[in-house]
C-alpha positions, -999 to 999 in steps of 0.1 A, spaced: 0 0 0 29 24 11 42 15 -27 12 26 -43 10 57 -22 45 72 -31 38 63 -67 6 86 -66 27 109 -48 53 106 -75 33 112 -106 10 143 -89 46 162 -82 61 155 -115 24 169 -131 25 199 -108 37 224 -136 4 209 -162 -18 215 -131 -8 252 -123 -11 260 -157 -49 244 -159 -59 259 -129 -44 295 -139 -62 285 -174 -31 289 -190 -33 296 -230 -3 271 -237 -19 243 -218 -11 217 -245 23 227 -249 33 229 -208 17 195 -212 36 183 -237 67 198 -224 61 183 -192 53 151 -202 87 148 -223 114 172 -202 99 168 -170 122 137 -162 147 163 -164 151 188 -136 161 217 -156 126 208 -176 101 206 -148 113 238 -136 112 255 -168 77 241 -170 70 255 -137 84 287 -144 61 286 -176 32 278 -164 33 304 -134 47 333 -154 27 330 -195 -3 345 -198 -36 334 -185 -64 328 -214 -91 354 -218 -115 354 -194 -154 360 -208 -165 398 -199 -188 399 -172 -218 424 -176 -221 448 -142 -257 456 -136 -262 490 -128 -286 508 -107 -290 537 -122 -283 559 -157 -247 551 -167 -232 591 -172 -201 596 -187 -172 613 -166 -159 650 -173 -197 659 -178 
């Protein structure tokens, strides 16, 4: 069971980069995935990954309409 458990525990660390970058919902998801999948065996790989997947850009997120409660008046007027 303990083998099992630090084989989980193996696999979740070495994915940590792909799973920042979903949860940030990264625009290069596929490609911090792929990277990660192939270079991540590699120290310098999974950090770069991480490093990636922390610092790219996030995808667009949809626009949000703000209800307001009264006439919208332009400023300056």
């Amino acid at each position: 069971m303990v083998h099992i458990s630090l084989f989980l525990l193996f696999w979740a660390a070495y994915f940590v980069p792909a799973i920042v970058a979903y949860r940030r919902g990264h625009a290069q998801l596929p490609l911090i995935i792929a990277v990660n999948l192939l270079f991540g065996w590699t120290v310098l790989g999974w950090i770069a990954c991480l490093v990636w997947s922390l610092t790219g850009p996030e995808a667009p997120k949809p626009a949000t309409i703000q209800q307001t409660s009264g006439p919208v008046v332009p400023k300056g007027s």
